[in-house]
KOLZA-634526 format. One record per residue: x, y, z of N, C-alpha, C, O, CB in turn; residue in one letter. Coordinates in steps of 0.02 Angstrom, whole numbers, padded with zeros to 5 digits, always signed. Glycine has a CB too. Layout:
BEGIN
XYZXYZXYZXYZXYZA...
! end
This chain:
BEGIN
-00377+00674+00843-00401+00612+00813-00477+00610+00823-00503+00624+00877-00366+00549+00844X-00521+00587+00753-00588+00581+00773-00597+00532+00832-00555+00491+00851-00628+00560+00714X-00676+00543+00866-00698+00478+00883-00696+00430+00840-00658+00384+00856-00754+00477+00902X-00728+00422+00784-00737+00375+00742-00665+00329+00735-00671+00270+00720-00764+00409+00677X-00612+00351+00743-00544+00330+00734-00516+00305+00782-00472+00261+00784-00506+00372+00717X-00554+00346+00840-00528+00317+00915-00558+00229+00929-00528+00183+00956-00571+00379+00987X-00626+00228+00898-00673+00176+00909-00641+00114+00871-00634+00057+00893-00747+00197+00883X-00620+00144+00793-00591+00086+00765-00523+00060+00788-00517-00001+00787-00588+00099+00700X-00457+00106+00813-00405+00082+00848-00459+00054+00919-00491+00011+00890-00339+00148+00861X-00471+00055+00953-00500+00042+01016-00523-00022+00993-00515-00063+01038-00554+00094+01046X-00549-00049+00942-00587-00108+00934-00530-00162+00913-00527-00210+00951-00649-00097+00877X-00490-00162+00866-00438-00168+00846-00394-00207+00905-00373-00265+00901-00419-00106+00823X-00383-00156+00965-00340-00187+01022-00371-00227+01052-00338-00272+01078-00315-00147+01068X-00447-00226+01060-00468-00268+01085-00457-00350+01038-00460-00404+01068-00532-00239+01098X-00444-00346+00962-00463-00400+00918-00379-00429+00919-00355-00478+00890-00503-00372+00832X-00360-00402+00944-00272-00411+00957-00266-00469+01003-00233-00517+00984-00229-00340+00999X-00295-00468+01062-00305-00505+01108-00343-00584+01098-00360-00623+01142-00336-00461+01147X-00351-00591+01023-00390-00647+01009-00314-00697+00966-00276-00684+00920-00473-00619+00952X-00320-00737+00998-00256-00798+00990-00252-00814+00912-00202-00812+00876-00276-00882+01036X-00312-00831+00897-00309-00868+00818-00295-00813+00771-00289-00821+00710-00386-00908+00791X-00289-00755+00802-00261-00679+00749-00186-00651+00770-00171-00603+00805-00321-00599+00764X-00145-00699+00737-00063-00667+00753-00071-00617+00699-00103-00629+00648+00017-00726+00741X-00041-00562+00712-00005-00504+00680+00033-00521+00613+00027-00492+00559+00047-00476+00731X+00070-00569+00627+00122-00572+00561+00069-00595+00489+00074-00587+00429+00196-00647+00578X+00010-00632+00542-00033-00653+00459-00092-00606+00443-00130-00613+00395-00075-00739+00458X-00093-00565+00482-00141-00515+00450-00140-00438+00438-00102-00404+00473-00191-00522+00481X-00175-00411+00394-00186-00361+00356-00246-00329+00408-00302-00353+00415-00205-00383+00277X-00222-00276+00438-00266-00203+00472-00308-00170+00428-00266-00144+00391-00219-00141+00495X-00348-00157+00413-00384-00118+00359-00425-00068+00385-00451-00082+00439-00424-00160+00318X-00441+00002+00354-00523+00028+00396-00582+00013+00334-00573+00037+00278-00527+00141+00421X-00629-00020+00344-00671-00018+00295-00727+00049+00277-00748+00090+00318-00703-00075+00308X-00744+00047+00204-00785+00106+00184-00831+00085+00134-00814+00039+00098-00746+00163+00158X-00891+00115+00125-00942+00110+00075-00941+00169+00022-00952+00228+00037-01008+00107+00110X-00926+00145-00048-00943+00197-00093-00996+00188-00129-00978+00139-00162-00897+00211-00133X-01056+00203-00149-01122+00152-00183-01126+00105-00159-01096+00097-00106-01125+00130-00250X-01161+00055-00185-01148-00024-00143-01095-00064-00134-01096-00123-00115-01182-00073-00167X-01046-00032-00148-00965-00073-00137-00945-00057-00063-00958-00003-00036-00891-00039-00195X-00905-00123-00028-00862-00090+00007-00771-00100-00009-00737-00138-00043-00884-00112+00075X-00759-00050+00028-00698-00052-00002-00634-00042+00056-00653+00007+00088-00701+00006-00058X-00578-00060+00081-00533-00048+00114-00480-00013+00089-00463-00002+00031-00519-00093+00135X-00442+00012+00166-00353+00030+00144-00329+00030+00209-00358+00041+00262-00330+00114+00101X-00252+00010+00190-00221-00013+00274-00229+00042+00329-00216+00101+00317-00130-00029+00273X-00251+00020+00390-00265+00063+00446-00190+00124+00418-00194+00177+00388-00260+00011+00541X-00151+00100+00435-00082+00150+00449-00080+00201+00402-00051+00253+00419-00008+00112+00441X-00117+00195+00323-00134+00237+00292-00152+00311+00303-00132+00363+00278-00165+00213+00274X-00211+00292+00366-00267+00344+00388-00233+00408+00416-00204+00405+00471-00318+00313+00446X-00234+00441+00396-00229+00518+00433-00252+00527+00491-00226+00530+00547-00264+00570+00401X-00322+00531+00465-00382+00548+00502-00443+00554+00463-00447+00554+00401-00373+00609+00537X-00490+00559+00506-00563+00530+00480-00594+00575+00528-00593+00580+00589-00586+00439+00488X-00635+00623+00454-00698+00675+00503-00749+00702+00460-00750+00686+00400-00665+00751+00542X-00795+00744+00486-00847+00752+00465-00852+00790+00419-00827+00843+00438-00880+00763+00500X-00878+00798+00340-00881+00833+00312-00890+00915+00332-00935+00933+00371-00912+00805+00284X-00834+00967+00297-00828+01028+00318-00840+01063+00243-00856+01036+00190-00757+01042+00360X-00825+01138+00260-00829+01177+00182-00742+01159+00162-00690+01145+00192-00852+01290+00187X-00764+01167+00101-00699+01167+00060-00704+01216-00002-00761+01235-00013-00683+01091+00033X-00658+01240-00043-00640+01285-00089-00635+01257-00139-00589+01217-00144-00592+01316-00079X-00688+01270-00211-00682+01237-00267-00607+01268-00298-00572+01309-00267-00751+01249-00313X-00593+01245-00349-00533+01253-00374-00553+01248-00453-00581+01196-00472-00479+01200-00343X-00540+01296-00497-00552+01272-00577-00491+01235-00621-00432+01244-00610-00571+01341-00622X-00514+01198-00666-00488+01175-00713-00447+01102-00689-00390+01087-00708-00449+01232-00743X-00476+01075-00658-00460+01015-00605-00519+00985-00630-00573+01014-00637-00454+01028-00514X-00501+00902-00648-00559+00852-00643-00617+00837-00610-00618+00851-00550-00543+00813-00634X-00666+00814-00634-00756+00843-00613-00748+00819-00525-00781+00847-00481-00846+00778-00670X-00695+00759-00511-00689+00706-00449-00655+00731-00414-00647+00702-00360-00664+00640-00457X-00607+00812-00425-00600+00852-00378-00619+00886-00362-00616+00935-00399-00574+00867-00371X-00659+00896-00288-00715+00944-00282-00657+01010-00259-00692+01057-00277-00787+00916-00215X-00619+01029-00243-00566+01059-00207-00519+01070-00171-00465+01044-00186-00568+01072-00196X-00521+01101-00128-00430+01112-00075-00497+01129-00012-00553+01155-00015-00340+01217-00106X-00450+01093+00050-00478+01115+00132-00435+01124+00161-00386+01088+00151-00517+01072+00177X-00431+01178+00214-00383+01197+00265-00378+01140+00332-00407+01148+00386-00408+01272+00291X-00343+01094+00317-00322+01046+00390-00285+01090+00434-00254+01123+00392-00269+00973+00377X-00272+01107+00477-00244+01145+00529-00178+01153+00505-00125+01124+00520-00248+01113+00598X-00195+01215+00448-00147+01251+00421-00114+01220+00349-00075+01257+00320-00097+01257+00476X-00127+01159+00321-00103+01127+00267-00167+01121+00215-00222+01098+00231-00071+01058+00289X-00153+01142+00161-00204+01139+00104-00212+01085+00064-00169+01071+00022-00194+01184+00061X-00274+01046+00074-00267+00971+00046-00318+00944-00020-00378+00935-00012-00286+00920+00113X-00298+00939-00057-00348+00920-00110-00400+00888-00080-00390+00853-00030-00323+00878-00165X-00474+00898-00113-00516+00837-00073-00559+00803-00144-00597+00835-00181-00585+00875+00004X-00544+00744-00150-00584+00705-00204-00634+00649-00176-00628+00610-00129-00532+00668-00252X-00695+00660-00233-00755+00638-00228-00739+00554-00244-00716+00539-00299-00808+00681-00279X-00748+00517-00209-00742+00424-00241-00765+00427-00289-00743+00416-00346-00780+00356-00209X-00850+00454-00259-00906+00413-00301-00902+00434-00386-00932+00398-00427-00989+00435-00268X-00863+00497-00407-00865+00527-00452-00807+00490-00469-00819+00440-00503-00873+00595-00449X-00750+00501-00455-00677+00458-00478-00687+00379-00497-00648+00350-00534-00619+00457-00408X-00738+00349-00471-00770+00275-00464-00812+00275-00526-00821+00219-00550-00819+00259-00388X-00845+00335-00562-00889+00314-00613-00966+00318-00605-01011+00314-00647-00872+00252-00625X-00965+00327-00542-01026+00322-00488-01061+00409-00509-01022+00440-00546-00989+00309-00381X-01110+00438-00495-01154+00495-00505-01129+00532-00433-01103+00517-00380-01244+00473-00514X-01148+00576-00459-01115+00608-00356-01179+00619-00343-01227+00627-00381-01053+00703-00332X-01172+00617-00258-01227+00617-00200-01228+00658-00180-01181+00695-00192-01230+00583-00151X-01280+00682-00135-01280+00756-00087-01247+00706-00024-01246+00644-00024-01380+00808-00065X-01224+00748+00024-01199+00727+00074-01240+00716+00131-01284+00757+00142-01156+00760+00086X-01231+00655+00179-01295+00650+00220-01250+00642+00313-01198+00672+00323-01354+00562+00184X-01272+00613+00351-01244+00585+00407-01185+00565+00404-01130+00574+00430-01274+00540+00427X-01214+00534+00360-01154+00453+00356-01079+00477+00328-01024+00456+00345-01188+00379+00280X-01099+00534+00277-01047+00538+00244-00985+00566+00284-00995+00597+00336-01064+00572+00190X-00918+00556+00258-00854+00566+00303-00797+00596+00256-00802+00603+00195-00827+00491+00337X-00755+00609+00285-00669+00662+00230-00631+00603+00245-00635+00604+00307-00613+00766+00273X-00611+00572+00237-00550+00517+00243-00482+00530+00222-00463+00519+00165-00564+00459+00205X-00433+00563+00288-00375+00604+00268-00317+00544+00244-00304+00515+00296-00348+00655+00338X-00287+00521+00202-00241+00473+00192-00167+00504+00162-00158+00532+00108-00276+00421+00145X-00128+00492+00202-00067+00507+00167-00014+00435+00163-00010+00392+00207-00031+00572+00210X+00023+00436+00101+00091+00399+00093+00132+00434+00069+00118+00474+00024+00094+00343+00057X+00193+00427+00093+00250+00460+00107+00242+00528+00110+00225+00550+00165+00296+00445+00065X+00251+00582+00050+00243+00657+00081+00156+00676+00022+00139+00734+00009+00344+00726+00057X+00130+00635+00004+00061+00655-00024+00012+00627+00017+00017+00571+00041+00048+00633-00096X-00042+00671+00027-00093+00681+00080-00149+00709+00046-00138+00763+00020-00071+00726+00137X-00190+00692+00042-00272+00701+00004-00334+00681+00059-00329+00638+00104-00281+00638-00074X-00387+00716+00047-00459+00674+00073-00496+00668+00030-00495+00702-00021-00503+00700+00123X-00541+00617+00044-00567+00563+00016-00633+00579+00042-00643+00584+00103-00534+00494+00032X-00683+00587-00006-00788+00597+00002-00784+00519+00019-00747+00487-00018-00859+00623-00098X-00817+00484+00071-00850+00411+00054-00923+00431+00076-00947+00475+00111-00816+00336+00102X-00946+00381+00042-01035+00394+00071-01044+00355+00134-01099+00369+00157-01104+00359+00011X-00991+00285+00196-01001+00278+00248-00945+00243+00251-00920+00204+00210-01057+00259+00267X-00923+00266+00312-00864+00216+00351-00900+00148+00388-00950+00147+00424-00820+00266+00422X-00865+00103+00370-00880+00015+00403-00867+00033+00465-00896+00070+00506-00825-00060+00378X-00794-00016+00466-00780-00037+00531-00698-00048+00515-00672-00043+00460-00829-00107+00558X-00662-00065+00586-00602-00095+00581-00612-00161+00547-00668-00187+00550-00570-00100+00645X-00558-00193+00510-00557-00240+00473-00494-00275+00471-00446-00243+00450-00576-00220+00419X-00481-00355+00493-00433-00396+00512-00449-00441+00473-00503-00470+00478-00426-00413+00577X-00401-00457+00422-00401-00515+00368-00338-00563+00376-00280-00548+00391-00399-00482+00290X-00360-00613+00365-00286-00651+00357-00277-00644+00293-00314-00627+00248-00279-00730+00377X-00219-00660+00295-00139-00633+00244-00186-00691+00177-00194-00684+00116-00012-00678+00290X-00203-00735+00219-00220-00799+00158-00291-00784+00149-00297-00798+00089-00209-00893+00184X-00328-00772+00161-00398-00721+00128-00378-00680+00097-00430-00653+00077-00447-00682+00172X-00329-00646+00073-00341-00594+00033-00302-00628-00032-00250-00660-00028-00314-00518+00064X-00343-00612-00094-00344-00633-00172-00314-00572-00212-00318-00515-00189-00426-00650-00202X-00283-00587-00271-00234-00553-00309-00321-00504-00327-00378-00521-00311-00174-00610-00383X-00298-00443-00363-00347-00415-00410-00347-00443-00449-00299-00470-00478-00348-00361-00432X-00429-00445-00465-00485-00484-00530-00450-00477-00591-00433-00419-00604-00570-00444-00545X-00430-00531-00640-00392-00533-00704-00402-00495-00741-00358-00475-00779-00394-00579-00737X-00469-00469-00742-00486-00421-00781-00454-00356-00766-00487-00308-00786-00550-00417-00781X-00391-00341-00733-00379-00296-00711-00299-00300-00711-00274-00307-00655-00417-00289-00657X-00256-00296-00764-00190-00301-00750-00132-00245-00754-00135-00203-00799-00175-00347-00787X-00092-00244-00716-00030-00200-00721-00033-00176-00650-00062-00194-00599-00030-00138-00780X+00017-00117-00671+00025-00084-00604-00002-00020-00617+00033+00028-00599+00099-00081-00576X-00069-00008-00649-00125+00048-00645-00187+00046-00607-00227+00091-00597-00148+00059-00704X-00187-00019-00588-00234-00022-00559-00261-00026-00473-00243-00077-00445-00245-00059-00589X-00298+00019-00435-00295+00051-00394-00306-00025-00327-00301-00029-00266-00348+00119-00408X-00323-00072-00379-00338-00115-00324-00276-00171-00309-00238-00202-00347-00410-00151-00341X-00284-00167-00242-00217-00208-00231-00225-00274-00211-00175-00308-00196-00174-00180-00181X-00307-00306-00207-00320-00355-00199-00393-00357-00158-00415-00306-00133-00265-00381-00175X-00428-00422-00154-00489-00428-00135-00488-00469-00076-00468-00528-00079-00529-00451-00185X-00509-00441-00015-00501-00493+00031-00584-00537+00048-00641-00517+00038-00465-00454+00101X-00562-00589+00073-00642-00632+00089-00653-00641+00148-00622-00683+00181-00655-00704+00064X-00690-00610+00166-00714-00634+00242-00801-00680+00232-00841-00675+00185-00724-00543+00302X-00805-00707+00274-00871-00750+00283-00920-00743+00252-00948-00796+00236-00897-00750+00335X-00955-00675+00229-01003-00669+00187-01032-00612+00148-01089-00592+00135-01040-00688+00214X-00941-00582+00129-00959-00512+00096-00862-00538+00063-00817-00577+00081-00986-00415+00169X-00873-00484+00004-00774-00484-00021-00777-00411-00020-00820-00373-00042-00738-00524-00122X-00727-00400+00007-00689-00315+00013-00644-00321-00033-00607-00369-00042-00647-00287+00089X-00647-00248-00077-00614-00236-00125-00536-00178-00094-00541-00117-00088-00674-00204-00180X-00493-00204-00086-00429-00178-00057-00421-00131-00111-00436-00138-00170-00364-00231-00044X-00385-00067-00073-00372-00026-00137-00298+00002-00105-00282+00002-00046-00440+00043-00160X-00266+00023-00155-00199+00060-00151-00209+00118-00139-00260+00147-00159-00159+00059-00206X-00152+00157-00094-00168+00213-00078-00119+00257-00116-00134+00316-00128-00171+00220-00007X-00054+00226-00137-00014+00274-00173-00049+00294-00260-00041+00343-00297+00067+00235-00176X-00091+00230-00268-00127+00254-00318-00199+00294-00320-00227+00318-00369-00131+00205-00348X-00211+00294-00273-00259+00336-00247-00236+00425-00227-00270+00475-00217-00281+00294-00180X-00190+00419-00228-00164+00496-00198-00128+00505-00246-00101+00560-00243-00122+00509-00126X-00108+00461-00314-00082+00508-00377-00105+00551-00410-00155+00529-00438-00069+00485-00421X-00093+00623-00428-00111+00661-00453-00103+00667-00521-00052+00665-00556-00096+00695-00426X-00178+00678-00540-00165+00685-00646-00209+00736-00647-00252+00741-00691-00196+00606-00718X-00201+00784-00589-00212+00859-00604-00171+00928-00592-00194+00981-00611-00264+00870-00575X
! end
């Protein structure tokens, strides 16, 4: 497990211990920056979270898949946000991170340009996705509000579907 992962469970237990945050009403999240958005997905999601490594281009795969990386022994697609998002792609800097996410038996990483923080919402802060956005194609599963920013919640089974 990264540090970075250790820090956000570690912070987390500590935010556990705060009375006015029961469990049953809130949503775990890790937060991330893609361009100026931020964006979440439920902690339990996370694989793991690490530092950009080499990876193996792959042809005839969409511009937002940059390729396949060897995780300790499993070959994992790795897709770019910022490119899948519409966004221009970036060179990679510090900040940037692989964000391993699996649901049920599909497992992908994820380019973000910076990881937030752990993120605790109540159940009643978080808002349906923006109208402009209907069905069950769409990657967002809702917007949560905290005090003086809105996080854009995203789905992870739609995030790890493959249309390559």
């Amino acid at each position: 497990m990264s540090d970075k992962l250790k820090q956000i469970i570690n912070k987390q237990s500590e935010q556990q211990n705060t009375p006015e945050l029961q469990l049953d009403n809130v949503v775990q999240l890790v937060g991330f920056v893609i361009g100026d958005e931020e964006y979440a997905v439920p902690i339990l999601a996370i694989q793991e979270i690490i530092k950009p490594f080499s990876w193996t281009r792959v042809p005839q795969v969409p511009k937002y898949v940059l390729g396949v990386f060897n995780l300790r022994g499993a070959v994992i697609p790795l897709i770019d946000l910022r490119t899948k998002f519409g966004l221009s792609p970036k060179k990679h800097s510090d900040e940037t991170r692989f964000i391993v996410m699996r649901h049920g038996d599909d497992v992908a990483g994820f380019v973000i340009d910076r990881l937030t923080m752990a993120i605790r919402i109540k159940k009643e802060n978080i808002g349906p996705a923006p109208d402009t956005i209907v069905g069950d194609e769409t990657m967002i599963e809702g917007v949560g509000k905290q005090e003086d920013k809105i996080i854009t919640i995203l789905k992870v089974n739609k995030l790890l579907e493959r249309d390559f």
